[in-house]
Backbone as a chain_set.jsonl record, in Angstrom:
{"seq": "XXXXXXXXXXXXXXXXXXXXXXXXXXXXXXXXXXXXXXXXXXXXXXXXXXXXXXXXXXXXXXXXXXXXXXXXXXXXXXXXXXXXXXXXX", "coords": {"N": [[95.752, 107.251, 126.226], [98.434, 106.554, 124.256], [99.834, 104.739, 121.329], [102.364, 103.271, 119.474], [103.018, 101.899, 116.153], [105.062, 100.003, 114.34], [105.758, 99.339, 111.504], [106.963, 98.119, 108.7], [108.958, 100.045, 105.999], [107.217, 100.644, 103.067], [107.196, 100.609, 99.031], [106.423, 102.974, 98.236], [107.317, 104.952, 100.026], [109.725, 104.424, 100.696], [111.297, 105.005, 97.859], [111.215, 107.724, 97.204], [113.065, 108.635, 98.93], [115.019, 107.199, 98.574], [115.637, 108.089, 95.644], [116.522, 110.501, 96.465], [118.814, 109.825, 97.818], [120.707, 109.495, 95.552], [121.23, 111.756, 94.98], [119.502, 112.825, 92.678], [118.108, 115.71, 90.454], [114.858, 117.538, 90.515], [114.116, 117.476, 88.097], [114.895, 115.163, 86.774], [114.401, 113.288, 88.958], [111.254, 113.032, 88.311], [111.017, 112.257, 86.006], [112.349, 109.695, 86.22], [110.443, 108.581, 87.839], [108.299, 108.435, 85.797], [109.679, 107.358, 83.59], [109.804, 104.778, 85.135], [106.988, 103.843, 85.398], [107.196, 102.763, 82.593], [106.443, 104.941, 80.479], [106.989, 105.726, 77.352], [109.937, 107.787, 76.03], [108.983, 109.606, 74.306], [106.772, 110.624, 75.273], [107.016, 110.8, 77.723], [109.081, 113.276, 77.145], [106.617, 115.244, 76.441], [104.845, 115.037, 78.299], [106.507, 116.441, 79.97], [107.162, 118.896, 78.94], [109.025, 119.05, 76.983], [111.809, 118.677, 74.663], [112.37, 115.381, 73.203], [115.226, 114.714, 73.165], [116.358, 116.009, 75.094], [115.275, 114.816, 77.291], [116.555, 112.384, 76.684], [118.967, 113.049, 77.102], [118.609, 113.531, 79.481], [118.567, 110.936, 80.524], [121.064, 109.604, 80.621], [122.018, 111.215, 82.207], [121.095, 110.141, 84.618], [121.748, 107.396, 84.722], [124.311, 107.698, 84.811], [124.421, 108.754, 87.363], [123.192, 106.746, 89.272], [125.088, 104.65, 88.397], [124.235, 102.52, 86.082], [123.056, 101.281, 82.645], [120.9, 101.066, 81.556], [117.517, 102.007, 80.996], [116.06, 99.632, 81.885], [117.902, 98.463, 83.954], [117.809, 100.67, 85.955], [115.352, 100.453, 86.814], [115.584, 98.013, 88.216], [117.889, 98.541, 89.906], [116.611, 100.391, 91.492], [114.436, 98.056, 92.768], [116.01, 96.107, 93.45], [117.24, 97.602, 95.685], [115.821, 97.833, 97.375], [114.519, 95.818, 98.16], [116.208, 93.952, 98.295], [117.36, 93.839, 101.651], [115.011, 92.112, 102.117], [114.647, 89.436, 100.728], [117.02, 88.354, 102.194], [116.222, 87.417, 104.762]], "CA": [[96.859, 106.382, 125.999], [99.328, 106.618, 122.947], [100.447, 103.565, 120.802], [103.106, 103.44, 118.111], [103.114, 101.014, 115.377], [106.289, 100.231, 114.214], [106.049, 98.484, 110.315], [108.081, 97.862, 107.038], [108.498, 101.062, 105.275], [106.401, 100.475, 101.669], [107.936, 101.623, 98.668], [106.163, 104.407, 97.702], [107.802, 105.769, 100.853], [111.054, 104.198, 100.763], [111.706, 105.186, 96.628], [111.44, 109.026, 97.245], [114.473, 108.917, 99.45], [116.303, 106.65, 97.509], [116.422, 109.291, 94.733], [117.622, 111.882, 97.168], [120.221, 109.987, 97.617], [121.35, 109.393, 94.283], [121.307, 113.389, 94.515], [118.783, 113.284, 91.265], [117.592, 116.596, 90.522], [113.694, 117.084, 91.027], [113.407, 116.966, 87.054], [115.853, 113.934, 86.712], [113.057, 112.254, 89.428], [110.25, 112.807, 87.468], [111.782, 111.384, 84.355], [112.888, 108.194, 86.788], [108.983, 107.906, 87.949], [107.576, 108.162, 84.126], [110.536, 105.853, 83.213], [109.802, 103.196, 85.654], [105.627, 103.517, 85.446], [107.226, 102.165, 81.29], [106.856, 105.531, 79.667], [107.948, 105.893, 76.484], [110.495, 108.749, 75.757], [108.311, 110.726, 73.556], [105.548, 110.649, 76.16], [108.095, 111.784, 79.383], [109.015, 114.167, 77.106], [105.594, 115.393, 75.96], [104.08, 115.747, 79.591], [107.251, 117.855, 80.768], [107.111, 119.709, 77.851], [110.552, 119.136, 76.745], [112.263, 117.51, 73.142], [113.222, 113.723, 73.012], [116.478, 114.631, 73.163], [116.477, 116.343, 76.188], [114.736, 113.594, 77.908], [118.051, 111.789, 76.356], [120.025, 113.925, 77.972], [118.917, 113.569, 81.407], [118.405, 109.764, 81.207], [122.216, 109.664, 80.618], [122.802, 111.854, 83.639], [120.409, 109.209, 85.717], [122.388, 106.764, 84.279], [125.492, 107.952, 85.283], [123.907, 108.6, 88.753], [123.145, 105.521, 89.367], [125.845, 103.672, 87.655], [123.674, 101.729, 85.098], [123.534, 101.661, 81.549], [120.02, 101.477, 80.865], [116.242, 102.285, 81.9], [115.573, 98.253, 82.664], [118.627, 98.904, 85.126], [117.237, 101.759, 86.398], [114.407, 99.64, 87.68], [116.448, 96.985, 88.667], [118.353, 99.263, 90.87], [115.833, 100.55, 92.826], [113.895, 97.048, 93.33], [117.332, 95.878, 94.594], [117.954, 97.661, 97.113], [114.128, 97.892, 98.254], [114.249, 94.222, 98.542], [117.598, 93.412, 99.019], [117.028, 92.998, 102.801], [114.195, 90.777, 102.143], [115.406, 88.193, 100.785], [118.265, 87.675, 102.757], [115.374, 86.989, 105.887]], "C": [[97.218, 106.425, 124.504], [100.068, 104.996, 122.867], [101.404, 103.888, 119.839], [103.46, 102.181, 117.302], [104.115, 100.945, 114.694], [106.343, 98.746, 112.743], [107.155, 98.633, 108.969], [107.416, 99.075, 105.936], [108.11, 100.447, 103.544], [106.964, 100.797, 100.468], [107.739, 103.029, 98.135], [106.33, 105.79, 98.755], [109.262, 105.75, 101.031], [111.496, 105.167, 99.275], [112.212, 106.575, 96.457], [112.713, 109.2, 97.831], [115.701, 108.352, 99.018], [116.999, 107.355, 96.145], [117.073, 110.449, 95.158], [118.727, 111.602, 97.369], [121.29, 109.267, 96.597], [121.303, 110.951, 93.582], [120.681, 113.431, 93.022], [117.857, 114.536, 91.64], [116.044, 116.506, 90.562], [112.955, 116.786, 89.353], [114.078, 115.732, 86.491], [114.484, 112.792, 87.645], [112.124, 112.235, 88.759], [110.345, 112.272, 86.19], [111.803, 109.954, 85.233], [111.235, 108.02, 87.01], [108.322, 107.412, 86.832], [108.567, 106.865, 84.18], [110.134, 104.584, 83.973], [108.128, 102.666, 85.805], [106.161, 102.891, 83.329], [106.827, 103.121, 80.455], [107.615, 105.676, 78.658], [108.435, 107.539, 76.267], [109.926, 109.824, 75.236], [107.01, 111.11, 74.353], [105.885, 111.404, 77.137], [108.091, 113.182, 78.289], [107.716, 115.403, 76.3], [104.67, 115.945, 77.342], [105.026, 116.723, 80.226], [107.683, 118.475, 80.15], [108.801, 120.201, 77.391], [111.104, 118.28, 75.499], [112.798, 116.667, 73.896], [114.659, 113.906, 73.765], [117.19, 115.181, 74.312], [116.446, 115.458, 77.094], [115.862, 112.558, 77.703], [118.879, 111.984, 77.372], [120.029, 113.826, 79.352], [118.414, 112.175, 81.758], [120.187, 109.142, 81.157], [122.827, 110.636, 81.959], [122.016, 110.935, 84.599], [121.255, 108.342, 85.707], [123.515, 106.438, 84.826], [125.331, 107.838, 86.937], [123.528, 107.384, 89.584], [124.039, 104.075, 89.35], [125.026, 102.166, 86.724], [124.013, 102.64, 84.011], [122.12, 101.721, 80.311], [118.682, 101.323, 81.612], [115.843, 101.091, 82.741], [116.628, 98.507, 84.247], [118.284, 99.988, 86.241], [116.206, 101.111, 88.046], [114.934, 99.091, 88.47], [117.082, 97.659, 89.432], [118.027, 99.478, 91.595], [114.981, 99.531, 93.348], [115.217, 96.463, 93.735], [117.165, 96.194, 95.445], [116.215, 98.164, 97.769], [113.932, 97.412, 98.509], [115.015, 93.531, 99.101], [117.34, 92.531, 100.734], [116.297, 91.668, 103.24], [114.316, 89.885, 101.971], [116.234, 87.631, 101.352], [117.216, 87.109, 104.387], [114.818, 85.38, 105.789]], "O": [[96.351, 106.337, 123.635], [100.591, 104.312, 123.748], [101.209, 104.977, 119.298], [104.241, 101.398, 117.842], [104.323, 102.044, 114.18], [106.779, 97.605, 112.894], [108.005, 99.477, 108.686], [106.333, 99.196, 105.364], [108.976, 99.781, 102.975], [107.631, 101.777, 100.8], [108.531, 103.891, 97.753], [105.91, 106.942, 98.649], [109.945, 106.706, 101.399], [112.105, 106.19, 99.586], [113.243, 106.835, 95.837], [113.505, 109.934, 97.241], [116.872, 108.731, 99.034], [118.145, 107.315, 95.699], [117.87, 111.179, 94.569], [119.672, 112.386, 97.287], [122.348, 108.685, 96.836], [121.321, 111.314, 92.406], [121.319, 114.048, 92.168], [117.111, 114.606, 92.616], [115.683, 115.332, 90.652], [111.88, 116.226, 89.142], [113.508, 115.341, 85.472], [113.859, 111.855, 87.147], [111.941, 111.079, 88.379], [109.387, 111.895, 85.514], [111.126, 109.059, 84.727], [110.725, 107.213, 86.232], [107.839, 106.282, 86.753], [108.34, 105.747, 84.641], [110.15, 103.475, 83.438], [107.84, 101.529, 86.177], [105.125, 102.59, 82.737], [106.672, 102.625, 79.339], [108.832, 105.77, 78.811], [107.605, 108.447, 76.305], [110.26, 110.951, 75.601], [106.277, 111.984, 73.89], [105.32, 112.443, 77.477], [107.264, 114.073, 78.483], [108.14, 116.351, 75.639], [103.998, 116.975, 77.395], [104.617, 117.67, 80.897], [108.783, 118.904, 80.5], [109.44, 121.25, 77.463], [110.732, 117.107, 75.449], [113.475, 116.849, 74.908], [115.039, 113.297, 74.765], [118.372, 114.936, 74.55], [117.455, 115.213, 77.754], [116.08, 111.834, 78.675], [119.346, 111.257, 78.249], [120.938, 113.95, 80.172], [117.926, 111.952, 82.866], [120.388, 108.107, 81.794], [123.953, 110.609, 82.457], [122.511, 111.071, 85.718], [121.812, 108.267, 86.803], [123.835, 105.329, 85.254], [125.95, 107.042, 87.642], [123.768, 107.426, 90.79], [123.883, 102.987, 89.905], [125.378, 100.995, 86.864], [124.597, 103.721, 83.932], [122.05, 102.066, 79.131], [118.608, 100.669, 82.653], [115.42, 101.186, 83.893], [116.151, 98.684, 85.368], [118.667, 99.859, 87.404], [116.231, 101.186, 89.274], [114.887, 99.539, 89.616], [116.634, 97.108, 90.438], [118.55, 99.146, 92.658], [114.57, 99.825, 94.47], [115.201, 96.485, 94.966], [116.884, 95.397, 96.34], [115.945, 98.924, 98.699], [113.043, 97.557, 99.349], [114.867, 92.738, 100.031], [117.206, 91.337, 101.005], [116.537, 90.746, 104.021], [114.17, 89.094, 102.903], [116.383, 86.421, 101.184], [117.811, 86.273, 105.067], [114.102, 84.92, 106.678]]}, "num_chains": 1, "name": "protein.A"}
């Protein structure tokens, strides 16, 4: 006999798909993970072996992707709509 359990997706399952569909590239996501574990800039760009300014560069294309205007937003974006539902219960 087969069962199926049927719970509230988590977010470290929901979050991945939420950047797919904010079409972020796969090094644009890894910048958004560092960024939202509170990485600082010189650190993101230090483990993906890339200048500051780069790391600039593609938090301004998240940015845009998103429609925010800065990393706290960022956050705030994706705990929105991860929660969103919840609260309204």
């Amino acid at each position: 006999m087969r069962s199926v359990t049927i719970e509230p997706a988590r977010p470290p399952e929901i979050v991945p798909l939420m950047i797919t569909a904010y079409c972020l590239t796969p090094r644009e996501t890894k910048i958004v993970q560092a960024m939202t574990r509170g990485e600082a800039t010189q650190a993101i760009a230090q483990s993906l072996h890339l200048s500051p300014y780069t790391v600039q560069d593609h938090f301004q294309a998240i940015f845009a992707k998103l429609g925010v205007s800065s990393r706290r937003e960022v956050a705030s974006r994706l705990f929105t709509l991860l929660y969103a539902d919840a609260q309204l219960d």
